[in-house]
GUKEZA-920259 format. One line per 2 residues: number of its first residue (from 1); their letters; for each residue x, y, z of C-alpha. Coordinates in steps of 0.5 Angstrom, whole numbers. Layout:
NUM = a = X/Y/Z  ...
// end
This chain:
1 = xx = -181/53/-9  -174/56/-10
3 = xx = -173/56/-3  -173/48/-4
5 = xx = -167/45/-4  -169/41/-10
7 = xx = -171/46/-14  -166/50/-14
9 = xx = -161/44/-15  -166/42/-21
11 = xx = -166/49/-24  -159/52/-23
13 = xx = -156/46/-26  -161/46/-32
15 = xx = -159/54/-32  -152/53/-32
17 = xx = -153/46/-38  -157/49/-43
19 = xx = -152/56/-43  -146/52/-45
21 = xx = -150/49/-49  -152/55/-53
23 = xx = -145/57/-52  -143/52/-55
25 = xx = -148/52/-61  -148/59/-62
27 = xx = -140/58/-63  -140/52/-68
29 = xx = -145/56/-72  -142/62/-72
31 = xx = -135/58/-74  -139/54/-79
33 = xx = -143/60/-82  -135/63/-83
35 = xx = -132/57/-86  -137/56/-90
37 = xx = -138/63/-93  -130/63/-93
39 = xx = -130/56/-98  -135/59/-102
41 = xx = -133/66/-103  -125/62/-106
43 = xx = -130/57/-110  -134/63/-112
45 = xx = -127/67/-115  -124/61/-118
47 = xx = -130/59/-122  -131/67/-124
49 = xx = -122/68/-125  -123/61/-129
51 = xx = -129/63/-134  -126/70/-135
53 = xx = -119/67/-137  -123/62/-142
55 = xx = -126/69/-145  -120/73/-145
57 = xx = -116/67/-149  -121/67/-155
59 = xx = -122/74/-155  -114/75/-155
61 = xx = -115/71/-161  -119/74/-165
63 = xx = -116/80/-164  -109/77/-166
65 = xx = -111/74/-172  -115/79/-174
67 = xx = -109/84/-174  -105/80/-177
69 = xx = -111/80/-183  -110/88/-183
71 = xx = -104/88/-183  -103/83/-189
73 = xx = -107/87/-193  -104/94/-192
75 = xx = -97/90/-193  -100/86/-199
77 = xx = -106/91/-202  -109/84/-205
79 = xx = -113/84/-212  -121/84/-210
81 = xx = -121/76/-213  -115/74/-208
83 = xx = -117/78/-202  -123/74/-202
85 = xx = -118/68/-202  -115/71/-196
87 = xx = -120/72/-193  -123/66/-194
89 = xx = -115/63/-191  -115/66/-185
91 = xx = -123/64/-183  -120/56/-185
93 = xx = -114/58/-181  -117/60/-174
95 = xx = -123/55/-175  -123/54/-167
97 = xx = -124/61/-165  -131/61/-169
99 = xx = -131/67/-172  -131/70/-179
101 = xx = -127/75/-182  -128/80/-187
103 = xx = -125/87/-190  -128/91/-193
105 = xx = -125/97/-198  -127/103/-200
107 = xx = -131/104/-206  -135/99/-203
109 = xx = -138/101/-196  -144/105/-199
111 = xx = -149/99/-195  -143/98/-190
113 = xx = -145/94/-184  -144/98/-177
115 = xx = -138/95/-175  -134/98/-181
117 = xx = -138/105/-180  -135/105/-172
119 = xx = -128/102/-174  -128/108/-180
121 = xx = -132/113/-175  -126/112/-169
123 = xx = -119/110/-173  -117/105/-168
125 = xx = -119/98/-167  -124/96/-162
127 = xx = -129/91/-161  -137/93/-162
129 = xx = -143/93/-158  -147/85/-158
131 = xx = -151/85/-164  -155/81/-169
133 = xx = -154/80/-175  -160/78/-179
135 = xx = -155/76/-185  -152/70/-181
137 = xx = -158/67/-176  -161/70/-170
139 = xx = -155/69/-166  -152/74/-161
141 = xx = -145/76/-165  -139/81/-162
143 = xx = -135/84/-168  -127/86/-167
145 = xx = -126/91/-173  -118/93/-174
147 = xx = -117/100/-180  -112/98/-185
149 = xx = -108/104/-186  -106/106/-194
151 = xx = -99/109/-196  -101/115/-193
153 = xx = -103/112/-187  -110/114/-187
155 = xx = -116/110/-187  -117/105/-193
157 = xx = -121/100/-190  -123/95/-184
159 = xx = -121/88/-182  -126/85/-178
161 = xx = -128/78/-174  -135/77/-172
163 = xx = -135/72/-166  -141/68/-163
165 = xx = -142/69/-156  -144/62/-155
167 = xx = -137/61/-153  -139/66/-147
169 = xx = -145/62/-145  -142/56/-146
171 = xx = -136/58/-141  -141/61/-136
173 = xx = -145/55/-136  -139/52/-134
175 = xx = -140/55/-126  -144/51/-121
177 = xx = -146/56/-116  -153/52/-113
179 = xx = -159/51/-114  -160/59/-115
181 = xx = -154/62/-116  -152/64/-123
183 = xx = -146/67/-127  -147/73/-131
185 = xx = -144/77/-137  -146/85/-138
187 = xx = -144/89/-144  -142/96/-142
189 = xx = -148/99/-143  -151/95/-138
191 = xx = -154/89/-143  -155/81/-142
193 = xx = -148/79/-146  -148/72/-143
195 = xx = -151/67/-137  -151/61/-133
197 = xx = -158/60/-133  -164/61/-136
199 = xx = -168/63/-130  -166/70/-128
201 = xx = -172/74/-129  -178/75/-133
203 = xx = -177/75/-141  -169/74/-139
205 = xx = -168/67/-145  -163/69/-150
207 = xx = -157/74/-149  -158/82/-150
209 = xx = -164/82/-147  -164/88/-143
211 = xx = -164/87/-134  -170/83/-131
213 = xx = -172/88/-124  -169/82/-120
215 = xx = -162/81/-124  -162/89/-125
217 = xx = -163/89/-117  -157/84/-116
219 = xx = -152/88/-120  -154/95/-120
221 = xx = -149/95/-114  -143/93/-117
223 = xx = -143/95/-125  -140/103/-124
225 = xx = -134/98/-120  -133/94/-125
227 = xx = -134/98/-130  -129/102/-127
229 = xx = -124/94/-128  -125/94/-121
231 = xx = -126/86/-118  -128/84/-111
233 = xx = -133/80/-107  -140/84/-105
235 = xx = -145/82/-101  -152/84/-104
237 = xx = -159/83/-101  -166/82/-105
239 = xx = -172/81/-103  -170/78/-96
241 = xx = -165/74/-99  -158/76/-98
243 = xx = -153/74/-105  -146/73/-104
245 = xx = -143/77/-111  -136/76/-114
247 = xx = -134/80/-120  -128/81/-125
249 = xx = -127/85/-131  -126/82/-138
251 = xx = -121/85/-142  -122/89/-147
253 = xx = -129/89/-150  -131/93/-142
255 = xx = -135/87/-140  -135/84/-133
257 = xx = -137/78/-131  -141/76/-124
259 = xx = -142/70/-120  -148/70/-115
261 = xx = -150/65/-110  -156/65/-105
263 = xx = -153/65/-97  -159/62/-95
265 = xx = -157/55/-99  -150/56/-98
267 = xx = -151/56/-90  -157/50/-92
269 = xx = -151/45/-88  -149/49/-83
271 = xx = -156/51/-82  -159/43/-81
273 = xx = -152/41/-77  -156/47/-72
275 = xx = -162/44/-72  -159/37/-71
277 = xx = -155/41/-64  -160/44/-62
279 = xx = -165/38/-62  -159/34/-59
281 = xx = -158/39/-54  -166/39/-51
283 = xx = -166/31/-52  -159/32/-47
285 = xx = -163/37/-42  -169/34/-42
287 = xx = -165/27/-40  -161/31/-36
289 = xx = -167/34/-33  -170/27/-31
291 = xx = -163/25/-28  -162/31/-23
293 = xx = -170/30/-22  -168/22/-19
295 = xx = -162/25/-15  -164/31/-13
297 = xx = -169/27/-9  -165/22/-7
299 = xx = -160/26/-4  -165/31/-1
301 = xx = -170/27/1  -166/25/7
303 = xx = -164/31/9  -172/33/9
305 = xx = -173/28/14  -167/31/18
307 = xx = -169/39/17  -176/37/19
309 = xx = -173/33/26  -169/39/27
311 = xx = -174/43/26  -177/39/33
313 = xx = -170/40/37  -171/47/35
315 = xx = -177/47/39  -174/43/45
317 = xx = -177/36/43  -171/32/44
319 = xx = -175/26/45  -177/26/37
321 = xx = -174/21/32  -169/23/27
323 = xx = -168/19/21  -163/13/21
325 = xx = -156/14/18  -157/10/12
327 = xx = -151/12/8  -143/13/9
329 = xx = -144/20/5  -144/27/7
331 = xx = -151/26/9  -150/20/12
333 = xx = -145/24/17  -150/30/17
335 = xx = -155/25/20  -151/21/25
337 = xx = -148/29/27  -155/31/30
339 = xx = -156/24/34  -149/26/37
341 = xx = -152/33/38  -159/32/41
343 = xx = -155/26/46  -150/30/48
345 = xx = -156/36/49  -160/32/53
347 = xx = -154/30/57  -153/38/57
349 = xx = -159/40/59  -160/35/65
351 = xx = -153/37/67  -155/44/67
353 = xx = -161/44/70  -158/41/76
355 = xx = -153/45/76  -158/51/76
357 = xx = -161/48/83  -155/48/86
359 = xx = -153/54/84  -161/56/87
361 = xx = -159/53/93  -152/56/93
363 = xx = -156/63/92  -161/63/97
365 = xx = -156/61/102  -151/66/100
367 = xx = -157/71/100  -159/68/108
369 = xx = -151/69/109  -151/76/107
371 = xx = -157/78/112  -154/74/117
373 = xx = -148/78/116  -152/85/115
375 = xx = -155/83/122  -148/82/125
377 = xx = -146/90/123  -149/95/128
379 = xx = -154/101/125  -149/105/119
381 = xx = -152/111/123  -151/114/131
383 = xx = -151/120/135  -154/127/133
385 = xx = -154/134/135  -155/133/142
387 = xx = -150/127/143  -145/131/141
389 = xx = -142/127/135  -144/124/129
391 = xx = -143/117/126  -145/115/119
393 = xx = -142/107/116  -143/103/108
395 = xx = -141/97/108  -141/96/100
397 = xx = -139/88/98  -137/85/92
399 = xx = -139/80/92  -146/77/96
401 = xx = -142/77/102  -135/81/104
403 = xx = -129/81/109  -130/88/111
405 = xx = -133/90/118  -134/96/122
407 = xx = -137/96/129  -138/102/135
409 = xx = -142/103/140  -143/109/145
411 = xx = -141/108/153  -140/112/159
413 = xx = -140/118/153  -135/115/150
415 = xx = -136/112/142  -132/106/140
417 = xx = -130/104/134  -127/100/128
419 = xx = -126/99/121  -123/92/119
421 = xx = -121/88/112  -120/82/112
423 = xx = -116/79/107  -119/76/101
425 = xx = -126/76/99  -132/71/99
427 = xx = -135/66/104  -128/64/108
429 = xx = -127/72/108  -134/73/112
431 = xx = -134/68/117  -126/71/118
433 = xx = -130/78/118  -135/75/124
435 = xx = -131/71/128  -126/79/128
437 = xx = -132/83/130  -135/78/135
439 = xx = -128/79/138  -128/86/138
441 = xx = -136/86/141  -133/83/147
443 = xx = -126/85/148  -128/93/147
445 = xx = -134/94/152  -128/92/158
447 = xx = -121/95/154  -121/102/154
449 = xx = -115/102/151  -115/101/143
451 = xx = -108/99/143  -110/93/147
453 = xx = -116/92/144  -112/89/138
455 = xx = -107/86/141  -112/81/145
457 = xx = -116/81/138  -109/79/135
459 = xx = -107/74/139  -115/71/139
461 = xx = -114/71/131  -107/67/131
463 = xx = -110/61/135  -114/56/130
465 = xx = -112/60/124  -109/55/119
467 = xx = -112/58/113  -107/64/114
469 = xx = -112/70/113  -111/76/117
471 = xx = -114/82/119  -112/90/118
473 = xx = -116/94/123  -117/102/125
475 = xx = -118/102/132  -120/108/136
477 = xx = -124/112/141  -128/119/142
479 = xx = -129/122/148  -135/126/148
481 = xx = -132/130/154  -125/133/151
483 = xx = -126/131/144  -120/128/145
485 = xx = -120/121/139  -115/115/142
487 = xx = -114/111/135  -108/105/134
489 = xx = -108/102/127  -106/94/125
491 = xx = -103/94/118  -109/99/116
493 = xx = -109/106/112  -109/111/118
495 = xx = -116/116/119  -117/122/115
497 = xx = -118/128/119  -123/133/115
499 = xx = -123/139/119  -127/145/119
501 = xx = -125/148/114  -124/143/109
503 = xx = -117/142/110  -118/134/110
505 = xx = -110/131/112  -109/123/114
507 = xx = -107/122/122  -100/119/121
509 = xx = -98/115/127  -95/108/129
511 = xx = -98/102/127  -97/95/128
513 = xx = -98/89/125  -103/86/121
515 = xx = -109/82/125  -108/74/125
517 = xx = -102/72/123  -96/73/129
519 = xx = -98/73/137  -92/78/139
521 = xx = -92/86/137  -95/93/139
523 = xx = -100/97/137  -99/104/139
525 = xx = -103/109/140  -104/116/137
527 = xx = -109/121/141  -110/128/138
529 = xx = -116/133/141  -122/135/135
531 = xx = -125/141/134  -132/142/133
533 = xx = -135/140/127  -128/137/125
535 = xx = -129/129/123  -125/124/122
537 = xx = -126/119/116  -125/111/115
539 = xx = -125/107/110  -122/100/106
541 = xx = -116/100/101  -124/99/96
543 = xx = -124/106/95  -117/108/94
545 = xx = -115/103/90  -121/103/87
547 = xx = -120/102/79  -124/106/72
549 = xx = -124/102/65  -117/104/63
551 = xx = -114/101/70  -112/107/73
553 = xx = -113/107/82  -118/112/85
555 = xx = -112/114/90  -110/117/96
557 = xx = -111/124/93  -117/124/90
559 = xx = -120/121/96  -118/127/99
561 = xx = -120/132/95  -127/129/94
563 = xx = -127/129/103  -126/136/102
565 = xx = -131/138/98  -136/134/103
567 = xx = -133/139/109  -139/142/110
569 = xx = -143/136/110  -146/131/115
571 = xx = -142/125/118  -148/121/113
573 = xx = -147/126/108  -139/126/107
575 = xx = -140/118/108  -145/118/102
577 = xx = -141/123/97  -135/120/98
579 = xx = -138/113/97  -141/117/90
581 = xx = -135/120/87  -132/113/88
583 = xx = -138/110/84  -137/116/79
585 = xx = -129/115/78  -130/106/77
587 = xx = -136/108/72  -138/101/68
589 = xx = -132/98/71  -133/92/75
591 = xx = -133/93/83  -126/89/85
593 = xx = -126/90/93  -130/91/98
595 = xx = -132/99/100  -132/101/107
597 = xx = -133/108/109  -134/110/117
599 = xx = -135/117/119  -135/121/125
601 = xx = -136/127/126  -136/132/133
603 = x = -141/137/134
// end
C-alpha cells in the first residue's frame, strides 16, 4: 500500500503534523514545567526567609530584653521583695514577646530548673532545648537563660525568659504551600519544633515529637547543611514523589526551617494544560486525517485514470480512451499533456512505418543495384601458373553501392587492366563508375595504347556530364611475351612495384588529367620490363587515406611497408594482406571511402 500515492500523501503528511505537533507540546511542557518550578521555588524562599525573620525578631527580643534584666540586677543587686517586682515589671513591660521572665540567685537553686543549672554549667547566655514545663501547662516552651555576673565576675546567678513556641507554629502556618506541602521547624537535636500542618506522619500532632519515618525521610537530606547555617533549594524523592525543599537556618537557637511542596501538584496545571494540547492535537490530526484523505483522493484519482490509460499506451494500444481534462491545475495539464502525446504518436508511428516501407523499397533496390554492379566487375581472380601472370582485385564499397571500378581481361597474351575512382560516393557515383567502365570494355579491346585508352574514355565522359563528376584511373598492359607493363594514369596514385625481393617502390611517370571534366590533354604513358615473380600493386586513395579512431591516415608508407611484407605471396595473398592491415590500422573506425586494390603478379 506505500507505493500508493494517496497513501504516502496521507502518511507522510500526518507523520510530518503530529512530529510538529509533539515538538511543540514537549517544548511548551517543558518551559511550563520550568517556569512553574522557577515561581514556585522564589514562592517558596519568600515565604521560608519571611517565617524565619518573624522568629528572629521575637527571638531578638526576648534575647535583649533579657539581657537587659541581668544586667539590671548585676548593677542594682536588688532585696529579694523588689527583685520579684522587677521581675514582674519587665514581664508587664515585654507582654508582647509572650514570654515570662525569671532570676534566680544563689542560695536559691537547690531545686533549680534545667535552664538555670545550663546557664550556671556553660557561664554564657544561650538558649536551651524545647521543653515542657509542667508547671505552667502542657505547652512546648524554649528558655533564653543569661548568667549574672557578681562583683568579682563570677557566676552569681541567672535571668531567664521562657517563650512559648506557639508564636513559631503560628508564623509557619502562615506558609501556603498546597494541599501537600508544608513548613517545618527542627531543633538542633533533630526534634519537631514547630509545623504547618498536622498531617506530617503518624503520631506527629503537637511540637517535640521526634520525626515521622516520612518527614525524617524528607529532611534527613538537608539537616547536617543546615545544621552547619547553610540555605539552599533541594530537590527530595519520597516514596515515587519528588518534594521540592527550601531550607534557611534561624539565628541563634540552631534551628532551621524548611518549607517542602509536592511537584506533582506544583505541575498539576501544566500537567492538564498537556492533556488538553495532547487532546487538541489528536482532534487536529484526526481532522487533518479526514481532510487530506478527501483531497488526497480527489487530486489522485484523476491521476489514477491517467496511469491506468498510460499503462495501456505503454502497451501500443493508442486507441484507448484517456480520461478528460476537467480541471485548469496541474493534472488538468498532465492529462491534456498525454492526449497531446498519443495524437502526436499516433501520427508518429504512422509516419514511420511508411517511412520504413520506403526506406524497405530504397533498401531492396540499393541490394538489386549492388548486384547489378557487382555483376558488372569481371572475376576479382585471373590467370595462374601456366598463364604466366597472376591477377587478384577487391572491391570494398562503403556504402551499399561505390564508385570505385576495376576491370581486365587477357587478349592476344596481352592483360588489360584498369583501376578508376570516381569522384563522390553513392548511387550517382555507381552509375559514373558503369558508364566509365562500359567505356573502357569497349574502347580497350580495339586500343592497345593506355594513353589512348583514356584519352577517348576522357572525351566520352566530358560529353553529358553536367553533374561535373569525374574519374581518376590507372590504365595499363602486360605483355606476357616480354614482361614489359605499359601504364598511363589520369589523376590517379601510380602503380606499387613490389619486387622479388620485397623491395616495394611506386612507379612515378607522367600523368594526365582527371577523367570527365576537360576533352583536351595527354595521357603519357610509362613502360617498364618485370621480373619473375615481381607485381605490380594498384589500389584507391581508400586505402591510403584510410583513417583510425584518433583521425590519423594509413598513408603511403605504411602501405608500402605492408606490400613488403606480402612479397612472397600470391597476387590473391598480397591483395588480401593488404586489405587486412587496412582493416587492422581503421579498427572500430568507420569505413570513409571505397577500397580498391588490384594486384598483378608475373610468373
Amino acid at each position: 500500500m506505500f507505493h500508493s500515492l494517496t497513501t504516502r500523501l496521507i502518511v507522510w503528511t500526518l507523520v510530518l503534523t503530529g512530529a510538529v505537533y509533539v515538538t511543540t507540546i514537549g517544548l511548551s511542557n517543558r518551559e511550563g514545567r520550568r517556569t512553574a518550578i522557577a515561581q514556585a521555588e522564589r514562592e517558596a524562599h519568600n515565604a521560608t526567609e519571611a517565617a524565619a525573620r518573624a522568629a528572629e525578631d521575637v527571638l531578638d527580643t526576648v534575647e535583649a530584653s533579657t539581657a537587659a534584666l541581668a544586667r539590671s540586677v548585676s548593677e542594682l543587686h536588688p532585696a529579694p521583695d523588689a527583685l520579684g517586682r522587677l521581675v514582674d515589671r519587665f514581664s508587664s513591660d515585654h507582654r508582647e514577646t509572650v514570654a515570662q521572665y525569671a532570676v534566680i540567685l544563689p542560695g536559691h537553686d537547690e531545686a533549680a530548673p534545667a535552664w538555670y543549672r545550663d546557664a550556671r554549667d556553660r557561664d554564657t547566655a544561650g538558649w536551651s532545648e524545647p521543653y515542657r514545663d509542667a508547671g505552667i501547662g502542657s505547652t512546648a516552651i524554649v528558655t533564653w537563660a543569661v548568667p549574672i555576673r557578681g562583683a568579682d565576675g563570677r557566676f552569681g546567678g541567672a535571668a531567664a525568659a521562657s517563650l512559648s513556641l506557639e508564636f513559631l507554629s503560628a508564623a509557619v502556618r502562615e506558609v501556603h504551600l498546597g494541599a501537600s506541602g508544608f513548613a517545618v521547624v527542627i531543633s538542633r537535636r533533630g526534634l519537631l519544633v514547630a509545623h504547618s500542618r498536622r498531617d506530617l506522619g503518624t503520631g506527629v500532632h503537637d511540637p517535640l515529637a521526634e520525626l515521622s519515618p516520612d518527614l525524617r525521610a524528607l529532611v534527613d537530606p538537608i539537616i547536617r547543611r543546615a545544621q552547619t547555617g547553610e540555605s539552599g533549594f533541594a530537590a527530595v524523592p519520597v516514596d515515587g514523589r519528588v518534594f521540592r525543599l527550601t531550607f534557611r537556618p534561624i539565628a541563634h537557637p540552631g534551628w532551621f526551617i524548611a518549607t517542602a511542596y509536592a511537584e506533582d501538584e506544583l505541575l498539576a496545571e501544566v500537567t492538564r494544560l498537556q492533556r488538553t494540547q495532547i487532546t487538541l492535537a489528536a482532534s487536529g490530526l484526526a481532522i487533518l486525517a479526514v481532510a487530506v484523505v478527501i483531497l488526497s483522493r480527489r487530486i489522485t484519482r484523476p491521476l489514477t485514470a491517467l496511469a491506468a490509460s498510460t499503462g495501456r499506451l505503454a502497451t501500443g494500444d493508442l486507441d484507448g480512451p484517456l480520461p478528460e481534462a476537467g480541471s485548469h491545475d496541474e493534472v488538468g495539464d498532465l492529462t491534456r499533456a498525454f492526449h497531446h502525446m498519443r495524437d502526436s504518436l499516433k501520427e508518429y508511428i504512422h509516419n514511420l512505418k511508411e517511412t520504413t516501407a520506403a526506406k524497405e523499397r530504397l533498401e531492396g533496390e540499393m541490394k538489386a543495384a549492388r548486384r547489378i554492379q557487382a555483376d558488372m566487375l569481371p572475376a576479382p581472380t585471373a590467370g595462374g601458373g601456366a598463364a604466366g601472370y597472376e591477377l587478384s582485385a577487391t572491391l570494398v564499397p562503403a556504402r551499399a553501392v561505390g564508385g570505385d571500378l576495376f576491370d581486365h581481361f587477357e587478349q592476344n597474351r596481352r592483360v588489360f587492366f584498369l583501376v578508376g575512382d570516381v569522384s563522390g560516393k553513392g548511387v550517382g557515383a555507381a552509375l559514373f563508375m558503369a558508364r566509365a567502365k562500359t567505356l573502357f570494355d569497349a574502347v580497350a579491346a580495339d586500343e592497345r595504347n593506355p594513353g589512348a585508352v583514356l584519352s577517348t574514355i576522357n572525351r566520352s565522359l566530358c560529353r553529358q556530364n553536367e553533374t561535373g563528376m569525374y574519374v581518376t584511373a590507372v590504365c595499363g598492359v602486360l605483355d606476357l611475351e616480354t614482361r614489359a607493363v605499359t601504364f598511363a594514369t589520369a589523376g590517379h596514385e601510380p602503380p606499387i612495384l613490389l619486387a622479388s625481393d620485397g623491395r616495394s617502390t611506386p612507379l612515378e611517370g607522367d600523368g594526365g588529367r582527371v577523367l570527365g571534366l576537360m576533352e583536351i590533354g595527354d595521357y603519357p604513358v610509362t613502360v617498364r620490363t618485370l621480373e619473375k615473380g615481381d607485381a605490380l600493386v594498384m589500389y584507391t586513395d581508400g586505402v591510403s587515406e584510410a583513417q583510425d579512431p584518433a583521425g590519423e591516415f594509413f598513408g603511403t608508407e605504411r602501405l608500402l611497408e605492408a606490400t613488403g611484407r606480402q612479397a612472397a605471396g600470391s597476387a590473391s595473398a598480397i591483395t588480401a594482406g593488404i586489405l587486412e592491415d587496412v582493416k587492422t590500422f581503421v579498427a572500430t573506425a568507420q569505413q570513409s571511402d571505397d577500397i580498391t586494390i588490384l594486384t598483378l603478379k608475373v610468373s
